[in-house]
C-alpha positions, 0 to 999 in steps of 0.5 A, spaced: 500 500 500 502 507 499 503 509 506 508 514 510 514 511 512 518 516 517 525 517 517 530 521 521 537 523 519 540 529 515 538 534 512 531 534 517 526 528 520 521 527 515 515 522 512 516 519 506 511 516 501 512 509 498 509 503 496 510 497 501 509 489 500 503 488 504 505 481 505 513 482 508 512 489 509 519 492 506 518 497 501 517 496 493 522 499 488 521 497 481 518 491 480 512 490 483 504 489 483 498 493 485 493 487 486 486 487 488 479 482 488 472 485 484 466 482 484 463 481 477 456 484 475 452 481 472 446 486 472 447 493 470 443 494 476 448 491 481 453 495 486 460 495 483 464 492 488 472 491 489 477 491 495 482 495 497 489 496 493 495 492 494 502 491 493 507 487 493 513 485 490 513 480 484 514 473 486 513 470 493 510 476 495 506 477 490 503 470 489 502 469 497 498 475 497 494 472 491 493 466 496 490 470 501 486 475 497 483 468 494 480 467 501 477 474 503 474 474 497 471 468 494 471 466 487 464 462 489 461 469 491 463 472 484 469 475 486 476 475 482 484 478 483 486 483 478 493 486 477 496 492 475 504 493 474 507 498 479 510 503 474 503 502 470 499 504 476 503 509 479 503 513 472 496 512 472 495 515 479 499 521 477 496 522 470 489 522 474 492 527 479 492 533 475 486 531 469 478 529 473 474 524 471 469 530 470 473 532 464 473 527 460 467 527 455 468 520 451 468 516 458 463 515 464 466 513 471 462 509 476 461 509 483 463 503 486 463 500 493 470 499 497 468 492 500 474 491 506 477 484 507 473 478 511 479 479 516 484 487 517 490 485 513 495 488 518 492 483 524 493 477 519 498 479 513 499 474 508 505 470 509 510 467 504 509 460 503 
């Protein structure tokens, strides 16, 4: 996930962003994944659900937080993983930082709920096998 990471040390203490595995912890540079579960709609009427974003490293990592996602939100509930490389979403972020969604006349963006996992990711973490 992007989340602070406090540093101490020269020129000054600060808070740094980054991206951090969410299954060893340690942050990701380069190579990695944002990964998330979304519920398949099959009506037009029906809520779009997903979970929140993850990231982990590829590889063990990545394949130990597949598993466990594949427990929270399961395929016999409609629910599969989707993935994005690091480098692709992080230009995605930064392209969407500056350009709204309410400018762009030839899409049309939905609502969607954000369903939390069975269990906190941060009291059970996945564990590389």
């Amino acid at each position: 996930m992007i989340e602070y990471v406090p540093r101490s040390g020269p020129p000054e203490a600060m808070n740094c962003p980054a991206v951090v595995c969410d299954t060893c912890r340690k942050q990701v540079v380069g190579s990695g994944n944002i990964v998330w579960a979304y519920k398949v709609v099959h009506d037009t009427d029906e809520v779009r659900q997903q979970s929140p974003l993850y990231a982990a490293h590829k590889g063990r990592c990545d394949q130990a937080l597949d598993a466990w996602l594949k427990k929270q939100y399961s395929i016999d509930d409609h629910w599969i993983l989707l993935w994005e490389e690091l480098d692709a979403f992080m230009s995605q972020l930064a392209y969407n930082a500056v350009n709204a969604f309410a400018d762009d006349a030839e899409g049309e963006y939905h609502q969607l709920i954000v369903k939390q996992p069975r269990n906190d990711p941060h009291m059970e973490i996945p564990t590389i096998p």
